[in-house]
C-alpha positions in Angstrom: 3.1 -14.1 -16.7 5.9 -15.0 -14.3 8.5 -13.2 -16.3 7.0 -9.6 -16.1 8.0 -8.0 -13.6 6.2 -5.1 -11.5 7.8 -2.3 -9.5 7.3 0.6 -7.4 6.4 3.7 -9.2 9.7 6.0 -9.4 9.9 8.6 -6.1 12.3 10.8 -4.4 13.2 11.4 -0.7 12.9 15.0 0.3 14.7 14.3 3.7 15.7 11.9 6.9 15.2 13.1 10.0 15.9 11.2 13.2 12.6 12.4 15.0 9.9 14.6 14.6 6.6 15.3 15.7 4.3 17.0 13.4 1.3 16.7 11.3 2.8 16.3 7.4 2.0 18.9 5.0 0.4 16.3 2.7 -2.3 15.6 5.7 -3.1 19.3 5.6 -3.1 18.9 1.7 -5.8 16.7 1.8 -7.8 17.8 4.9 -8.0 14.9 7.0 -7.9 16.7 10.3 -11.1 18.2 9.3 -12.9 15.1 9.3 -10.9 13.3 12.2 -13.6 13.8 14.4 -16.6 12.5 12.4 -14.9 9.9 11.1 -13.1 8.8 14.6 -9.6 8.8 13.0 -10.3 5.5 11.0 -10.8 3.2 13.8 -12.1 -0.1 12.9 -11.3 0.6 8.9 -8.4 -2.2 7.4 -5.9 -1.2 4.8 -3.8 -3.5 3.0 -0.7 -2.2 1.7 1.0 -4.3 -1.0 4.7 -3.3 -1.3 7.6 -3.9 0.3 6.1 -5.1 3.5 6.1 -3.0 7.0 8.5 -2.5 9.9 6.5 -4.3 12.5 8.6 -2.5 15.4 8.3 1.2 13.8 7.4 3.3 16.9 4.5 4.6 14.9 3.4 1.9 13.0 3.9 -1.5 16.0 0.1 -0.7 17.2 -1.7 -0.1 13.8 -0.5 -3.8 12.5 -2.9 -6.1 12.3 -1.5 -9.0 10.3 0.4 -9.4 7.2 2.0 -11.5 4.8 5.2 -12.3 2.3 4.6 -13.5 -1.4 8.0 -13.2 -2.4 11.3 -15.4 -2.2 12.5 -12.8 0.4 13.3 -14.1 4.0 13.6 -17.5 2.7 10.5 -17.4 1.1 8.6 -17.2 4.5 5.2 -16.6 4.2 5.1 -15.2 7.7 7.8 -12.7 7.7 6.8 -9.2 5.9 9.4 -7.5 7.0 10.4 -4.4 5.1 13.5 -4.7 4.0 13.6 -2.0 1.1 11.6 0.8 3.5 9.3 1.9 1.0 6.2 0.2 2.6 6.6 1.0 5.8 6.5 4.8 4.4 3.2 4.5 2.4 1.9 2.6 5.9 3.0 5.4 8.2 1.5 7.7 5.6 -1.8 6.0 5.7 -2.1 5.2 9.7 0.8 6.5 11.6 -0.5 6.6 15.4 -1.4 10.0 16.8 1.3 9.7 19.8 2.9 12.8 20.1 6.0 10.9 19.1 6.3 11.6 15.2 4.2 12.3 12.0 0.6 11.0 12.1 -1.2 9.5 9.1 -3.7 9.9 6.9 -6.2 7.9 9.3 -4.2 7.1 12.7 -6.9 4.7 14.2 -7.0 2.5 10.9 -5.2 -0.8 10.9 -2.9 -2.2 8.4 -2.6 -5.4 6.5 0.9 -5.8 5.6 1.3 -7.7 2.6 5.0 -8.2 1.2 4.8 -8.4 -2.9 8.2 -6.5 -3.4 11.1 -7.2 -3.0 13.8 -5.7 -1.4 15.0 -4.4 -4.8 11.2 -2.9 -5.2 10.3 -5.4 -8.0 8.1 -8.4 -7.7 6.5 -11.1 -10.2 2.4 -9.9 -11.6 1.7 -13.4 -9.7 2.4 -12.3 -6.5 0.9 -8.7 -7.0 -2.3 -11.1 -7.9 -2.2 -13.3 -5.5 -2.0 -10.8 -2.5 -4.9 -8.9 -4.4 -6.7 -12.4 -3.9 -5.7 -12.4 0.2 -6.7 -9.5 0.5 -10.4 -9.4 -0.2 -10.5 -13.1 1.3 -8.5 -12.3 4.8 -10.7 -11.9 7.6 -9.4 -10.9 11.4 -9.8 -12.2 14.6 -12.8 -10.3 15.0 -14.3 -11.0 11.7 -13.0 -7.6 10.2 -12.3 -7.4 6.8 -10.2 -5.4 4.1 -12.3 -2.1 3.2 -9.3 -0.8 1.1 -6.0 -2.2 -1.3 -3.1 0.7 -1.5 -0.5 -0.1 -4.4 2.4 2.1 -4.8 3.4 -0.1 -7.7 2.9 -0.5 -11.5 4.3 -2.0 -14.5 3.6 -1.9 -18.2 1.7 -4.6 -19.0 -2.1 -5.1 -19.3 -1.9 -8.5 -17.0 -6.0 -10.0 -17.3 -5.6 -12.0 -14.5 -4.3 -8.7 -12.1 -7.1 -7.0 -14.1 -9.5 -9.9 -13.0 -8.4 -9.5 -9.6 -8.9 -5.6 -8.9 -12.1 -6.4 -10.6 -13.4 -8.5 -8.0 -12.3 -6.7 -5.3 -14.2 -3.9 -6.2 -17.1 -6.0 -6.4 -16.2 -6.9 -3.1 -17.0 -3.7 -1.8 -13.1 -2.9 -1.5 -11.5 0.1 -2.6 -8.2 -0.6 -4.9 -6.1 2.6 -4.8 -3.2 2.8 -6.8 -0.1 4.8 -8.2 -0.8 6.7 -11.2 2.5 6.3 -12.0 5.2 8.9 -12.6 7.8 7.8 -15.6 7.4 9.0 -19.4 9.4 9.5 -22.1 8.1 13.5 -22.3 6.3 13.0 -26.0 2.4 14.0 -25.7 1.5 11.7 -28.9 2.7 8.2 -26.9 0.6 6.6 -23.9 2.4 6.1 -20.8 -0.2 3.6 -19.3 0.7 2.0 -16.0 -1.0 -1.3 -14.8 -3.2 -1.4 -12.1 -3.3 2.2 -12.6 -4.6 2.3 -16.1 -7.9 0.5 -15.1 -10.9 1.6 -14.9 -12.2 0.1 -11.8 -9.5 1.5 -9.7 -8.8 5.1 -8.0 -5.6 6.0 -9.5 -3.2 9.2 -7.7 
């Protein structure tokens, strides 16, 4: 199981600015404003993102961290450093909960915490074990005030039915947690071939 190896779904970057302050298009897209209100922005909800880790000093980001940690042999292998050093999940963080401040884009749900939990590389590419493993921390992590992980974001996929990842995103949905995932956007362009992606291919999961 060790030997196949996971990675983020492929993705392009439209553009780098060096500051902004805006609400994205994609939070228009999918009406969250509308329901900032009732739903107080996210406050007390926990995400854990499984990537690349998170830039725990991103202006819009430093506030919304509520723990995290590394899987992978990155940093020495230090469990307690999940730094991002590939930037990819400190984008899908700042998509989910970047802080309404006036000082950049705002996410998805800017009161919402997250759970930074580093099971990519820097090369974007990590072992099924530690994809399965974070899984695991994930529904078992609790916070200093006894709060608990209400949803698991994975950018990531690979090709291979893996039954003990499978296994995992099975109990966390028992758990009550919500496993949202990439659909995944490679193919070889023939209709009569399947272009499955794993976690995204299961049932049990909310694939985009």
């Amino acid at each position: 199981m060790t030997k196949k190896r996971v990675k983020l779904i492929p993705y392009t970057i439209q553009s780098i600015v060096n500051s902004t302050n805006e609400i994205p298009k994609g939070i228009h897209l999918v009406q969250a404003p509308a329901i900032w209100e009732k739903s107080n922005q996210g406050e007390g909800i926990v995400i854990a993102v499984i990537d690349t880790g998170v830039d725990t000093d991103h202006p819009d980001l430093k506030d919304r961290i509520i723990g995290g940690r590394n899987f992978t042999t990155d940093h020495n292998g230090d469990h307690t450093n999940f730094e991002d050093n590939n930037g990819h999940g400190t984008h899908v963080s700042g998509t989910i909960t970047a802080s309404l401040n006036n000082k950049g884009v705002v996410g998805v749900a800017p009161k919402s915490q997250i759970l930074g939990l580093k099971a990519l590389t820097g090369e974007g590419s990590g072992n099924y074990e530690w994809i399965i493993n974070a899984i695991k921390y994930a529904v078992e992590w609790r916070g200093p005030k006894n709060e608990r992980v209400r949803v698991i974001c994975m950018s990531l996929g690979g090709p291979h039915d893996v039954p003990e990842m499978h296994k995992a995103v099975q109990n966390a949905v028992n758990q009550d947690v919500s496993v949202v995932v990439a659909a995944g956007n490679e193919g070889d362009g023939e209709e009569d071939t399947f272009e499955y992606a794993y976690p995204g291919a299961y049932k049990e999961v909310i694939s985009v």
